[in-house]
C-alpha positions as CSV (number, residue, x, y, z in Angstrom):
1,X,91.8,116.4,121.7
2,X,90.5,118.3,124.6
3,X,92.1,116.3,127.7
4,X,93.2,117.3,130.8
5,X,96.6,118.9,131.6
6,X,96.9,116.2,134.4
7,X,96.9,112.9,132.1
8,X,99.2,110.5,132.5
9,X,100.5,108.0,130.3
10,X,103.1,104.9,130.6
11,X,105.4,103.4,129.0
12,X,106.6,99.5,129.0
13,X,109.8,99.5,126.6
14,X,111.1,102.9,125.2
15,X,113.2,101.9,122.3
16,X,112.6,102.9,118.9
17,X,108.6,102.8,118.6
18,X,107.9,103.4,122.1
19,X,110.7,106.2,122.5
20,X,109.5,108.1,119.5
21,X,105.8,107.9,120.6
22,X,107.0,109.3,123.8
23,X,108.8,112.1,122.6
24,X,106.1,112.9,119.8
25,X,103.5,113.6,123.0
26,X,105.8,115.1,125.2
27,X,106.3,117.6,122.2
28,X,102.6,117.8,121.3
29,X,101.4,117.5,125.3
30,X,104.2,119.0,126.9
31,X,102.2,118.8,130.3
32,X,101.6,115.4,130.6
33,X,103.0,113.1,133.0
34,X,105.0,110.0,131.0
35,X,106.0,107.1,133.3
36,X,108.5,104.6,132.1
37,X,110.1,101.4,132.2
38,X,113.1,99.5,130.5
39,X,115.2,97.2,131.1
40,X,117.4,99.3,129.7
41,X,118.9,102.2,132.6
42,X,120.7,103.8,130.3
43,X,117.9,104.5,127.8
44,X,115.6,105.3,130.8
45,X,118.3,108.1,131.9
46,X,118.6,109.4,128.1
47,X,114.8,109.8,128.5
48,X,114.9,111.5,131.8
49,X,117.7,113.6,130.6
50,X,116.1,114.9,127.9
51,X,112.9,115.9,129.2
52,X,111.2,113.3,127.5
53,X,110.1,111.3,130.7
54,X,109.0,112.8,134.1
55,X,108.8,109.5,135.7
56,X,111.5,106.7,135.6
57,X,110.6,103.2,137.1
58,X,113.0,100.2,137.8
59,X,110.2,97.9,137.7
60,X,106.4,97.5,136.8
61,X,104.8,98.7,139.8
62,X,102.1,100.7,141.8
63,X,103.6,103.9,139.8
64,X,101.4,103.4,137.2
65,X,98.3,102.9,139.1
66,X,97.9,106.4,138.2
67,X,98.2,106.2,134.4
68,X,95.4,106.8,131.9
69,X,97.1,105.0,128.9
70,X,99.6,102.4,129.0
71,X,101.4,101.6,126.0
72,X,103.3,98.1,125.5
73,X,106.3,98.4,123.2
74,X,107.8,95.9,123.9
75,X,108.5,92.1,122.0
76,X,105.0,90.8,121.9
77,X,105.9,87.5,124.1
78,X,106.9,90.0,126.7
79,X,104.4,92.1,126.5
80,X,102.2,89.1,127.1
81,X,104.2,88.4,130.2
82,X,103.6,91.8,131.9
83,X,99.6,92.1,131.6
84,X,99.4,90.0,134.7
85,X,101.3,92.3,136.6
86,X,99.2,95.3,135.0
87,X,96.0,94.4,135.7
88,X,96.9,94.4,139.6
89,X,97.4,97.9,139.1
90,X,95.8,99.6,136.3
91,X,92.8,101.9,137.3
92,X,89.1,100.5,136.4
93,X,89.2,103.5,133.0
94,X,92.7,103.0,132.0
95,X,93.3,102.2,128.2
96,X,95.5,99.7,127.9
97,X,97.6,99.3,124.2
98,X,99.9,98.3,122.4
99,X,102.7,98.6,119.6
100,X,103.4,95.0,118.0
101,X,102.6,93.7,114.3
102,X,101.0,90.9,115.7
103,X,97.9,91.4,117.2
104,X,96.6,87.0,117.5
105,X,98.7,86.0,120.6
106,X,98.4,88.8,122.7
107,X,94.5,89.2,122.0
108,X,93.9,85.9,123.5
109,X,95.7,86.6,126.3
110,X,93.9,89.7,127.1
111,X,90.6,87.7,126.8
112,X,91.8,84.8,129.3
113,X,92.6,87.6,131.7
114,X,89.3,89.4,131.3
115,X,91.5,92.7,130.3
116,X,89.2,92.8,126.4
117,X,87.7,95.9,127.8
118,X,90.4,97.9,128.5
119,X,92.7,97.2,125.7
120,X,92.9,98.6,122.0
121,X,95.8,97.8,119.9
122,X,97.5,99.6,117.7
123,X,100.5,99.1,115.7
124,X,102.3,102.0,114.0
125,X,103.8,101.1,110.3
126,X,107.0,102.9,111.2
127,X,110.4,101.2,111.6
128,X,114.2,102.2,111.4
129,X,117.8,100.7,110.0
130,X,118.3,101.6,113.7
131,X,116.9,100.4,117.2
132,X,116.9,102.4,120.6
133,X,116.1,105.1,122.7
134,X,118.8,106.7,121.0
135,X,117.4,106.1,117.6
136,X,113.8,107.2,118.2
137,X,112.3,111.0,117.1
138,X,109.3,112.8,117.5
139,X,108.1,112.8,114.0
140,X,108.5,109.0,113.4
141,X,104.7,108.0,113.4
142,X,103.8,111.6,112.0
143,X,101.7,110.8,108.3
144,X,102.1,107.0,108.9
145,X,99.7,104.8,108.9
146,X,98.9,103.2,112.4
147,X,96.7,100.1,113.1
148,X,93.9,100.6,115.7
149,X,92.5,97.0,116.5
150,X,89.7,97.0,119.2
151,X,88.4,93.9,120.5
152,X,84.5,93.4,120.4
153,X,84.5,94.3,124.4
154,X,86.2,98.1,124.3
155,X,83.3,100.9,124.3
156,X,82.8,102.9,120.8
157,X,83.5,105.9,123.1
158,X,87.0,104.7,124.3
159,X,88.3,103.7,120.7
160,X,87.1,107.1,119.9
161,X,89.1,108.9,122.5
162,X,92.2,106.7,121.5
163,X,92.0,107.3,118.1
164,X,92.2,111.1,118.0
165,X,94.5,111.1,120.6
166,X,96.7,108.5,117.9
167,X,95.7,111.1,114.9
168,X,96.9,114.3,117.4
169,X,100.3,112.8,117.5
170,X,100.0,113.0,113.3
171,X,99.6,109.2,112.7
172,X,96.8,107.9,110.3
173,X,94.7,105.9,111.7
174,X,93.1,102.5,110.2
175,X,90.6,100.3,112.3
176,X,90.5,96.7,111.6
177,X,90.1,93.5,113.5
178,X,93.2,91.9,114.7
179,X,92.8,88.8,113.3
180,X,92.3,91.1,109.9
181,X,95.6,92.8,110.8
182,X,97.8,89.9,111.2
183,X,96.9,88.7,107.9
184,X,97.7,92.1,106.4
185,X,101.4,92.7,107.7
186,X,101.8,88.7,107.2
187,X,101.6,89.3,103.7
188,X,103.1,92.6,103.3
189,X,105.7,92.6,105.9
190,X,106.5,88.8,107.3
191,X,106.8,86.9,105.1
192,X,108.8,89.8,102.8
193,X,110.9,89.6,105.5
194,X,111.8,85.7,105.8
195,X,112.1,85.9,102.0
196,X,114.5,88.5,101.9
197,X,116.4,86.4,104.8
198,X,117.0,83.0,103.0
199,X,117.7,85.3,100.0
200,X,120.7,86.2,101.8
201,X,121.7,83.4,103.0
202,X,121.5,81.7,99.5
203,X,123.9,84.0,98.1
204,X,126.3,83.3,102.1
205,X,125.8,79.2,100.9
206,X,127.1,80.0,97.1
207,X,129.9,82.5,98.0
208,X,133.3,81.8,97.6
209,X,136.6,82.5,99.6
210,X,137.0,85.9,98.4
211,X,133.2,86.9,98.7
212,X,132.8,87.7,95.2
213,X,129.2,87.6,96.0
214,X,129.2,89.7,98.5
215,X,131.7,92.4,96.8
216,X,129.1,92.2,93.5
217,X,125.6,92.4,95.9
218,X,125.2,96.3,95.5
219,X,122.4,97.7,93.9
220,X,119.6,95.9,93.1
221,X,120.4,92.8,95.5
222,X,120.7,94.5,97.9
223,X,117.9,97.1,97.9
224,X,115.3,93.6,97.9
225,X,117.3,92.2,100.8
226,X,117.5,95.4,103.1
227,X,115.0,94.1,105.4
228,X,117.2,91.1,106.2
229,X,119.0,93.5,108.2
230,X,116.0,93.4,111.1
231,X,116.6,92.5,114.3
232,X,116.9,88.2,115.0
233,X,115.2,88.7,118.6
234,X,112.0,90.3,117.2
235,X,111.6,88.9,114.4
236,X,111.8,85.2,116.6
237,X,109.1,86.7,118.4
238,X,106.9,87.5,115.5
239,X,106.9,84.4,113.6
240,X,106.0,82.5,116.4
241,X,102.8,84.3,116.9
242,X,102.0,84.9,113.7
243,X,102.3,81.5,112.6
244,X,99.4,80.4,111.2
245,X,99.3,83.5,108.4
246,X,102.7,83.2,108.1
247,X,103.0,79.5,107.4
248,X,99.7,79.4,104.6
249,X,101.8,82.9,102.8
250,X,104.9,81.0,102.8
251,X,103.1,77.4,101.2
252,X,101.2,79.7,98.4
253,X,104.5,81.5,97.3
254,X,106.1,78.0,97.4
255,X,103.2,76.9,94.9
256,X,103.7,80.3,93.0
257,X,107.4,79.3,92.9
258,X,106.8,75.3,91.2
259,X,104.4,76.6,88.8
260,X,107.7,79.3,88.1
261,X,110.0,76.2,87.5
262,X,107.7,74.1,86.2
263,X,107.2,77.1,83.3
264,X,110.5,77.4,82.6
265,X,111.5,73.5,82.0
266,X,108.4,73.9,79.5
267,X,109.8,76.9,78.4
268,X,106.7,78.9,78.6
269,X,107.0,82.3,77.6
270,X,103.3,83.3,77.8
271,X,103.4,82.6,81.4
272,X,107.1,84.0,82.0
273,X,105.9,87.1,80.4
274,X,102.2,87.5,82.4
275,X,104.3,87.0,85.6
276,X,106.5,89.8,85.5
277,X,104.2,91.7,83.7
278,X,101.1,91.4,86.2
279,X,103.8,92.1,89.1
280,X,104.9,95.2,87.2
281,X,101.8,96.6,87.2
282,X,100.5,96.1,90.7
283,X,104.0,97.3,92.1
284,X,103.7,100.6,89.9
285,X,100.0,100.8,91.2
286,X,101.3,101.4,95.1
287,X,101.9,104.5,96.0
288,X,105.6,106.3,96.1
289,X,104.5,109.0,99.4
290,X,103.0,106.8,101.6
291,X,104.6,105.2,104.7
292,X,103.9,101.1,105.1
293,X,105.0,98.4,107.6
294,X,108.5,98.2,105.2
295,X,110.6,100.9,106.1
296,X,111.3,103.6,103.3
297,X,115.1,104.4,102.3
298,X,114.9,108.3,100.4
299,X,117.3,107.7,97.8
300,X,118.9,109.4,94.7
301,X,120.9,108.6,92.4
302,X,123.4,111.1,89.9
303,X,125.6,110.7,87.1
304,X,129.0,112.5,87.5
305,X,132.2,112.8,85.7
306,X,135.1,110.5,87.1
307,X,137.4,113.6,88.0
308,X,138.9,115.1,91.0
309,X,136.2,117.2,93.0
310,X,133.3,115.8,90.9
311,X,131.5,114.5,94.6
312,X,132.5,117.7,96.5
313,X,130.6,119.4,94.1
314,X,127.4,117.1,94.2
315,X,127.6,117.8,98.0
316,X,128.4,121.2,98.2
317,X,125.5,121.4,96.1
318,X,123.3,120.2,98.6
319,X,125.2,121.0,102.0
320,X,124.9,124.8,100.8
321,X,121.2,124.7,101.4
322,X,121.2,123.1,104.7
323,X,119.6,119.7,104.0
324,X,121.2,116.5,106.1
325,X,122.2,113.6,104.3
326,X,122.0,110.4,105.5
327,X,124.9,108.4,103.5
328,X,126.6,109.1,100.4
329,X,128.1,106.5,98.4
330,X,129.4,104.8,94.1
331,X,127.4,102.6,93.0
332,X,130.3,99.9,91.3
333,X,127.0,97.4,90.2
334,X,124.3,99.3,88.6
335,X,122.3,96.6,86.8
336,X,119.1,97.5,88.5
337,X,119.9,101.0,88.9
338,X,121.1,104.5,87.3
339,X,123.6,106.8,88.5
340,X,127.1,106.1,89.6
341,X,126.5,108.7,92.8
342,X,124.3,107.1,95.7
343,X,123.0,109.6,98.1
344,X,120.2,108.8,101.1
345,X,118.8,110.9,103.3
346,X,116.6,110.8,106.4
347,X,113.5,111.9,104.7
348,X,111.4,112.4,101.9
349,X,111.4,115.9,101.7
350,X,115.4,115.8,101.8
351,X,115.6,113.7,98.8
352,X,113.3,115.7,96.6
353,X,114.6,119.3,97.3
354,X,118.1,117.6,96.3
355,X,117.5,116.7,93.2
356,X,115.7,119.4,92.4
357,X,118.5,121.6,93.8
358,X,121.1,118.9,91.5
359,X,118.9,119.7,88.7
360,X,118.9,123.2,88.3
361,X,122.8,122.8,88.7
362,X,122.7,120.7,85.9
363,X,123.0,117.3,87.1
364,X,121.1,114.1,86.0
365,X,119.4,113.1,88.5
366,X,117.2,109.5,89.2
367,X,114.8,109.0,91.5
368,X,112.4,106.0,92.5
């Protein structure tokens, strides 16, 4: 992408998304200008500190009157609240984007305020255990797919330009309609994620006083529940705006669900069976290297002797070469899994050159 050494670009929110997109341009555009904001001072000084930022603001204001992108990261009700203020002071070519998985709410809002023109959406399928400035990287969007959704108003040319500028920063970009998109990560993200929720919290309501159920919850349990882990505030945030898509997911699984229990009082094996079975085979069918809106845990797992040493050796193994790991742990409940050694690590890559590595030491090794 051929633009000038004098762009300028701002930031509303750096924490995770917005830090890491700021640190992937200031390492692929070193010469660009990046303005920011936060609430946060402390995550704006980490920024400035680390060369990520050139210019730190305290508020929304005539500082980025100069800017010829402005990305919104941050909760989508909030970034709803600050396009008034922006449109006082954004220049007649500035694009104007954002970073939420909900695209409805804010699109109408942009419409009312006669902002259509200027504004392309995106939304980067890229998300992290952790939150923060001081969690974000400059590799986070790189090979992830990353929503662009341009209103009917924005020039061909402009969601051009934004586009490749998305792909320079190593993101894969997808084009649909917003309301397309919210219907998408509704489905594949959302809803997972309040389902994952009351799954938890139906295990809390059945525990006992010495939280059997929580002692017994590794493994399987709790690799379908990880995303209940997500933060309260923006998940709050996206429910409420994506409520229609949301709400007709939710009453369709609830009918998947009766036709479940209604199966099983007739004691229906042909269904049973075709359920699992058709659910097998479209989960196989999804591809292991790609990145979605669900955040990827890079797992294995290895069998070792119960002896004195026998997980120095697994990690010597592995240390010796230089890769990072992530957390290293036994796995007491294996019913959904194999291996008694749980090791993660921060990326793809990592996982596969250890058990390769494991391998040729002659460790079992299982991956997923």
């Amino acid at each position: 992408m051929n633009l000038s050494k004098s762009f300028t670009i701002g930031f509303i929110g750096l924490g995770l998304i917005g830090g890491s997109i700021a640190k992937s341009i200031r390492r692929i555009f070193p010469d660009y200008t990046i303005i920011a904001f936060d609430v946060d001072a402390a995550a704006l000084s980490a920024a400035v500190e680390d060369g990520t930022v050139t210019t730190p603001a305290s508020q929304i204001d005539t500082v980025f009157s100069t800017c010829d992108y402005i990305f919104l990261c941050a909760p989508v009700h909030y970034n709803i609240e600050y396009l008034s203020t922006l449109k006082k002071l954004m220049k007649p070519d500035c694009i104007l984007t954002d970073v939420g998985s909900v695209k409805t709410d804010i699109y109408q809002a942009v419409l009312d305020m006669g902002l259509s023109a200027s504004f392309i959406g995106g939304h980067p399928m890229v998300g992290s255990e952790r939150s923060g400035y001081e969690a974000a990287n400059d590799h986070l969007i790189e090979n992830a797919y990353y929503f662009i959704t341009p209103s009917s108003s924005v020039q061909q040319e402009k969601i051009d330009e934004f586009s490749t500028f998305i792909e320079d920063l190593g993101a894969i970009t997808i084009i649909y309609s917003p309301a397309r998109h919210d219907q998408i990560t509704a489905y594949i993200s959302h809803i997972p994620h309040i389902i994952a929720s009351e799954l938890v919290n139906l295990a809390k309501d059945h525990d006992d006083a010495k939280g059997m159920f929580r002692q017994l919850a590794a493994g399987g349990f709790k690799d379908i529940t990880r995303i209940a882990s997500s933060n309260p505030i923006i998940w709050e945030h996206i429910l409420l705006s994506n409520s229609n898509n949301i709400v007709a997911g939710l009453e369709e699984y609830i009918e998947d669900l009766q036709d479940m229990i209604q199966a099983i009082h007739r004691k229906d094996s042909t269904y049973i069976h075709n359920f699992f079975q058709v659910a097998q085979q479209y989960r196989d069918s999804i591809p292991n290297n790609a990145t979605g809106v669900i955040r990827m845990n890079y797992e294995i797992f290895v069998d070792i002797p119960d002896e004195p040493g026998a997980i120095a050796g697994v990690i010597n193994v592995i240390s010796d070469t230089g890769i990072n790991l992530k957390n290293i742990g036994i796995s007491h409940n294996r019913e959904d899994e194999e291996g008694v050694l749980r090791i993660s690590f921060y990326d793809n890559q990592a996982a596969t050159s250890a058990a390769n590595l494991l391998r040729e030491a002659g460790y079992t090794v299982y991956e997923r």
